[in-house]
N, C-alpha and C positions, 0 to 999 in steps of 0.2 A: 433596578439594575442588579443582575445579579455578580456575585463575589469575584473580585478581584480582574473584572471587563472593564474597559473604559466607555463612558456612554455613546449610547448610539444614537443616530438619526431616526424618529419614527417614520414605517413606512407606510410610504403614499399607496400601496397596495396589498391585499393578501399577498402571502409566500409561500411561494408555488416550488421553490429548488432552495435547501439550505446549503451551502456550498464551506467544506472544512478544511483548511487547510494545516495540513501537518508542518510543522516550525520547529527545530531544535539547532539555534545557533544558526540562522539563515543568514544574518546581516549585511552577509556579501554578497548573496544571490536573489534577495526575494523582494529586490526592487528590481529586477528584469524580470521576473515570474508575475508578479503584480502587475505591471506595466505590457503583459503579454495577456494576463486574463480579461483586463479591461479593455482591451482589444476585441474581445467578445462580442459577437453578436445576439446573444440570447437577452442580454440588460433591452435591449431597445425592443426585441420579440416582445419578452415578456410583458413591458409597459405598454405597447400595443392593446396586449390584450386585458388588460387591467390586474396585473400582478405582477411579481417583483422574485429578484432572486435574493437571499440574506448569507452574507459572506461574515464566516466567523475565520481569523488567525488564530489558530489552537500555539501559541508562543508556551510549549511544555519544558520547562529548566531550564530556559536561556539563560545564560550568564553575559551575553552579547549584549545590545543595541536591538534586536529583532523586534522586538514587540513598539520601542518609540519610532522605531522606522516606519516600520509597516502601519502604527499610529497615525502619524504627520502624511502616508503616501492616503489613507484611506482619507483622513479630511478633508486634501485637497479634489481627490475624485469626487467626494462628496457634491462641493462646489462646484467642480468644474466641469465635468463629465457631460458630454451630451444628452446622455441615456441613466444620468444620474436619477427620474425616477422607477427605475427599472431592478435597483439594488437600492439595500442597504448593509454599512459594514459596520464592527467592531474586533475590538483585538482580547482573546480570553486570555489573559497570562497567570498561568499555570506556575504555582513556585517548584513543583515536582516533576520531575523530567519522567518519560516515560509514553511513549505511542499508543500503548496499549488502554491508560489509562485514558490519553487524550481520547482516543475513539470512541471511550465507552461514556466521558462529561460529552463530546460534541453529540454523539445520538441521543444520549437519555436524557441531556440537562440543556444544553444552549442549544440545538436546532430547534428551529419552530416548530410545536407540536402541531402545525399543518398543516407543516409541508409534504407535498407529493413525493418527493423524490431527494435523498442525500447524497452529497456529491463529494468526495474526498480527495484530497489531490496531494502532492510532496511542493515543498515551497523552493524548491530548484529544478521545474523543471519550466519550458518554453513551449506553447500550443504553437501545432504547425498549421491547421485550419482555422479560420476565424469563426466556422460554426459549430467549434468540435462540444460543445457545452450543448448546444443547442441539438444536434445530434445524438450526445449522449439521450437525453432526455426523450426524443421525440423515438428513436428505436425502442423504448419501454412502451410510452406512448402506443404503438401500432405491435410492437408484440406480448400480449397478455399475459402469454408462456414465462416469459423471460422475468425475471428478477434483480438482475444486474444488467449493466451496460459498459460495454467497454473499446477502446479505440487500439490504436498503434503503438505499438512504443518505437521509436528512431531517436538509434543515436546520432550525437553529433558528427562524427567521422565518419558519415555514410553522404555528408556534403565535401569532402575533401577529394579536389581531382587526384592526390597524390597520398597512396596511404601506406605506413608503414608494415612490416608482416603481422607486428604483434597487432595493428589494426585491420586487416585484412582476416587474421585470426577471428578476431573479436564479432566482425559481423558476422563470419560462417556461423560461427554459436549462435548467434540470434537467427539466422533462419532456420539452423534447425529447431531451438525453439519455437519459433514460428509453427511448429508440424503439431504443437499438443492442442487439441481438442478442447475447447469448452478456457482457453487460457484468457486469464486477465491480470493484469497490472494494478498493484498496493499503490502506482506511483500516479494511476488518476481511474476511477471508478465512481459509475452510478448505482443508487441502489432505492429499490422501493421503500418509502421510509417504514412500511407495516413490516417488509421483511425486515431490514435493519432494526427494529425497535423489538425483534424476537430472538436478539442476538447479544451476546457481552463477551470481551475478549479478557480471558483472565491476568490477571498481574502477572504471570510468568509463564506467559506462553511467548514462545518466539517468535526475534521481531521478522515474522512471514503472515501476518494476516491475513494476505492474500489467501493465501493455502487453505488456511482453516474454512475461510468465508465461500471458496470454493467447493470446499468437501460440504459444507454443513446445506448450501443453496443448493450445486446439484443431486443430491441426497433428496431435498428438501425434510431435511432437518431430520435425515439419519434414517427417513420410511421407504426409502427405497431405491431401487440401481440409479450409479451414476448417469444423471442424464445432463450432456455437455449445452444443447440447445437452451437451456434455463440460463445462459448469457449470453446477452444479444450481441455482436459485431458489431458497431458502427459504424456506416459509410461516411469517408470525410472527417474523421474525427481521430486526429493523433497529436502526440505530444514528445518533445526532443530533449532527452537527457542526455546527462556528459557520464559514458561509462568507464567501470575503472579499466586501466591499462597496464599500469606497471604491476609487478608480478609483486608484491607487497600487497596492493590491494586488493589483487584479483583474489590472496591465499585471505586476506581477512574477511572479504565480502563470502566467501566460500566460505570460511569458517562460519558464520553468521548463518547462511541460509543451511547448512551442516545441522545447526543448533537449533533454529526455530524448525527445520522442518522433523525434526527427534520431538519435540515438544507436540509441534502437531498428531504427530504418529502417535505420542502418549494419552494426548487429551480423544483423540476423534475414539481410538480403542476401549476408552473408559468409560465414554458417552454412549457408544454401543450396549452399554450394559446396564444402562439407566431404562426406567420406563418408558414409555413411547411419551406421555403425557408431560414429563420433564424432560424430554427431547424436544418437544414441541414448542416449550417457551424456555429455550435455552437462556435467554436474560435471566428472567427470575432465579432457575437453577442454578446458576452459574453465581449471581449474586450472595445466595444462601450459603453456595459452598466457600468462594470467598469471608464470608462473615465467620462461616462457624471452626473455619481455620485458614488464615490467610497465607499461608507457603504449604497447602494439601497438592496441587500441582507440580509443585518442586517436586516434593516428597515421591511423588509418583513417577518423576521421569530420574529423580536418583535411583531408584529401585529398579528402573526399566536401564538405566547407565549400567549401575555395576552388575548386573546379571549377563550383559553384553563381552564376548572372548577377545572378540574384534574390531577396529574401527568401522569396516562396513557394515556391521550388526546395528549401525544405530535405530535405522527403518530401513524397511523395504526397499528394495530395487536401488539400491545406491551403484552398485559394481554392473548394471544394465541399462539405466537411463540413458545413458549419451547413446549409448549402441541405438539402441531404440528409436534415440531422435534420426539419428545416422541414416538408419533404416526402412524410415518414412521417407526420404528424401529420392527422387526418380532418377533413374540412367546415370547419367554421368555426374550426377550430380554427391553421390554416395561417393564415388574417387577426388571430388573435387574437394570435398567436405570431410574427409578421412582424418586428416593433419588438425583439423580443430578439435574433433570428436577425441584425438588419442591425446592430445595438449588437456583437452578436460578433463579426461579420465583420471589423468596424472594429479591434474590442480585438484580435481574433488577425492581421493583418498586420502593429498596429504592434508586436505582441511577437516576429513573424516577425524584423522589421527588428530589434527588441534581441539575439533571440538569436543571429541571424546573425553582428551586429558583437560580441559578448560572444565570441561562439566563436573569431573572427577574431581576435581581439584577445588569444588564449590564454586566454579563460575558463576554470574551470572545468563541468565537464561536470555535478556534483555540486553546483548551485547549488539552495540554497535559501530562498527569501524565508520569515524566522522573521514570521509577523503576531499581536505580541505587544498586545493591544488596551488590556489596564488594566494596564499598567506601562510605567514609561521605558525599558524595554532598547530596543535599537533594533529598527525595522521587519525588516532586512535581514540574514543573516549570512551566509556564504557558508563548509560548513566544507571543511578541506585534504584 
């Protein structure tokens, strides 16, 4: 058993999908995200064919209940489940909080080393397809090309007959996001475990994974033009989050992705300047350079912070983004979409201006706004 897991069930077949779920303080959501994943149809696929999927809860700093819950929900599937030999679970609890760290013990250290395929998911969100696991996996399956796999993201108030402006806002953003090329979602992703296992996310890179995992895949690991087809679409396969809304969260969520995506712009520029060969197996690299000084990324995007005049100086394309998405959008639909593209503009310079002076001021790079809706815990947690 390794450190600090609770034990698990051996399983009644190879594993074919290690499946990780990101946990920080869930205790109020991630018995309807569990109760949604097991709803799955790939557990019964998989046993079918004589393999199994292995589900680890990555529980990183909870100070909650999350990890005995999610504990006590896997026993009982264990037992109960129809398709119980089709998985097996356990729960990794982690005394150090931190995403980054989590993704790089679930790929190097608790997924099975042979498994096909690593699946990572946020422990508050709800599958709209019963076959969207099974989807994810099977678009790798049939396209060679592809390296990642990914589905839908829908939010919740996109089911409400009746929605308010600042929700009506809210989805215009998501379709024009909807217009970027080659996009995938940190909040549910498949990934080839050979690609995944050529990869490490540094301690202080920000919390935008995605970003990074997108630059460094369609690159393919920094050798050449971005190519968006290296992740696959999947038909049938989405998942339903609750986005933020009120204008608190929308400026800290913005702050956030302000910050990781400064972080990403420091690390992908740096990587550029390394040899093809340590481009190649970014893990190890990345590793090394962690070791031989573990805040050299900080250090690098402080230096990228105060050389900056501006808050839009953070990266690239900050003051053109939204335009952009705007501008992909056909006919009447750029008029209709106007009022959200200018509501963004507005939210993401003054998150520019927060995250600059946050960084300036020795933030940290690993900020993350908890937006905890029906409880008292606070809005805000920032972990170490």
């Amino acid at each position: 058993m390794r450190p600090n897991e609770a034990p698990a069930r051996v399983a009644d077949h190879p594993v074919a999908l290690s499946l990780g779920i990101m946990a920080w303080n869930e205790e109020s959501s991630i018995v309807r995200t569990l109760e949604s994943l097991f709803g799955q149809s790939v557990f019964g696929r998989l046993a079918d064919r004589g393999e199994c999927c292995e589900i680890v809860c990555l529980a990183n700093g909870c100070t909650d209940r999350t990890a005995a819950v999610t504990g006590g929900l896997f026993a009982r599937m264990e037992r109960e489940h129809p398709d119980r030999r089709g998985f097996v679970c356990r729960v990794a609890d982690m005394p150090a909080p931190g995403r980054n760290q989590a993704w790089n013990r679930f790929v190097h250290e608790f997924s099975d080393p042979d498994a096909r395929f690593l699946c990572l998911m946020d422990a508050d969100i709800v599958f709209l397809h019963r076959d969207t696991l099974h989807n994810l996996t099977a678009s790798l399956d049939r396209n060679a090309h592809a390296s990642v796999a990914t589905g839908g993201q829908i939010k919740s108030i996109v089911f409400k007959a009746r929605r308010s402006l600042r929700e009506r806002i809210s989805l215009a953003t998501s379709d024009m996001t909807g217009t970027i090329a080659g996009r995938f979602s940190g909040q549910l992703y498949c990934l080839r475990a050979g690609v995944a296992r050529r990869i490490r996310l540094p301690r202080d890179l920000g919390a935008t994974d995605d970003g990074f995992l997108k630059t460094i895949i369609c690159t393919d690991f920094l050798t050449s033009k971005s190519d968006p087809t290296r992740i696959a679409r999947a038909v049938d396969a989405a998942h339903v989050y609750e986005p933020y809304l009120s204008v608190r969260e929308l400026l800290k969520n913005q702050k956030r992705q302000m910050i990781g995506q400064t972080s990403v712009h420091v690390l992908i520029e740096y990587l550029k300047t390394l040899p093809e060969p340590d481009r190649a197996n970014l893990a190890g690299t990345l590793a090394r350079l962690d070791r031989e000084d573990p805040d050299w990324l900080r250090k690098k995007i402080d230096r990228h912070v105060a050389r900056t005049r501006f808050p839009w100086q953070l990266f690239p394309g900050i003051l053109a983004f939204r335009w952009r998405r705007l501008g992909s959008l056909k006919g009447a639909g750029r008029l209709t979409h106007f009022p959200a593209a200018a509501a963004g503009f507005v939210v993401t310079l003054a998150a520019c201006w927060q995250a600059r002076r946050h960084l300036r001021r020795g933030g940290r790079t690993s900020y993350w706004p908890k937006a905890v809706r029906d409880s008292g815990r606070p809005l805000e947690r920032t972990p170490a």
